[in-house]
N, C-alpha and C positions, 0 to 999 in steps of 0.2 A: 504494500500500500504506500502511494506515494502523497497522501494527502489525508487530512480526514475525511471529507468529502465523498473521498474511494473506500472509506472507510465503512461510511453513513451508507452509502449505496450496495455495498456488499451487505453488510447486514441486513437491509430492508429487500432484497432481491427476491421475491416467491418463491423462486424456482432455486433459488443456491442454499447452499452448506450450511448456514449459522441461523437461518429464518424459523426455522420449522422447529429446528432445537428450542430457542427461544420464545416461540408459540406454546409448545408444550411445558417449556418451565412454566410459564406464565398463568395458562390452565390450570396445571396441576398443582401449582403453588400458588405463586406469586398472588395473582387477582382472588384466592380465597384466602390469602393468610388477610389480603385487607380487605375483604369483606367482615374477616371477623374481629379485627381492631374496628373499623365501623361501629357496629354493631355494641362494641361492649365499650368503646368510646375511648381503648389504650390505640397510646401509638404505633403503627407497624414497625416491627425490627427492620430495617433497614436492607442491611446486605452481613456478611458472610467476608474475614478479610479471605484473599489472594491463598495464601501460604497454609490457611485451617483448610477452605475447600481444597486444596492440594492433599494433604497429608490424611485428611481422610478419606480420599478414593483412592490415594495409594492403600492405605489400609484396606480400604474393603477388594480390593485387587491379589493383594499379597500375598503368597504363600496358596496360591492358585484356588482362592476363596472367588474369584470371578464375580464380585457380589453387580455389577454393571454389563460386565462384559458381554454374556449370556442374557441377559436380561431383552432385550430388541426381540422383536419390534413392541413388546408390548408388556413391559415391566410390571411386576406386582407391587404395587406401592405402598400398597394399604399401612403399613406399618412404618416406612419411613418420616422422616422431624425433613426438617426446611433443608440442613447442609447435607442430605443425602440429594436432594433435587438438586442445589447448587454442582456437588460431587457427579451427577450423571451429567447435568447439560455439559460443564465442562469435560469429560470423558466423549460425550455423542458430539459437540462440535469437533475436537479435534482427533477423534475418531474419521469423521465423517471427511474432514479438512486433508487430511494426510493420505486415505487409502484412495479416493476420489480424484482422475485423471484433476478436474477441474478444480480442485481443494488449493487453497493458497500456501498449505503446507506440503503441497505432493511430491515430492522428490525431494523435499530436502531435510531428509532426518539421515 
């Protein structure tokens, strides 16, 4: 990406790599964790730092626990808290980024 803009537009694209991921957070999380701060009138937690969603998909990955990996096209959620959702979208975009001729990570790991 040489701009943010290339940034803005990759992200928002239908059809590409990080859209659908992030429809699905959003779904599955995000727009009900704040319906139900709405609701009960507390403020929604925010975000999840960088380095916590890292360490815990490593962890549920490790030691060939696959707790993501296996999980496509259609994960059992039911029991997972908010940084499990944060831990798969990041897992499903750069999953999807890397193995993906058209992925902005594809050739270069």
């Amino acid at each position: 990406m040489n701009s943010a803009q290339e940034l803005k537009d990759w992200m928002n694209k239908e059809d590409g790599l990080y859209k659908p991921g992030w429809d699905e957070l959003c779904r599955d999380y995000l727009n009900q964790a704040q319906e139900a701060a709405k609701a009960t009138g507390e403020i929604r937690f925010r975000h999840y730092d960088l380095s916590e969603v890292r360490s815990y998909l490593w962890s549920g990955e490790m030691y060939g626990f696959r707790k993501y990996w296996y999980s496509r096209p259609t994960p059992d959620k039911s029991t997972w808290t908010g940084i499990d959702h944060y831990a798969y979208f990041l897992w499903l975009v750069t999953k999807e980024n890397t193995e993906d001729r058209h992925g902005i990570f594809f050739g270069k790991h």
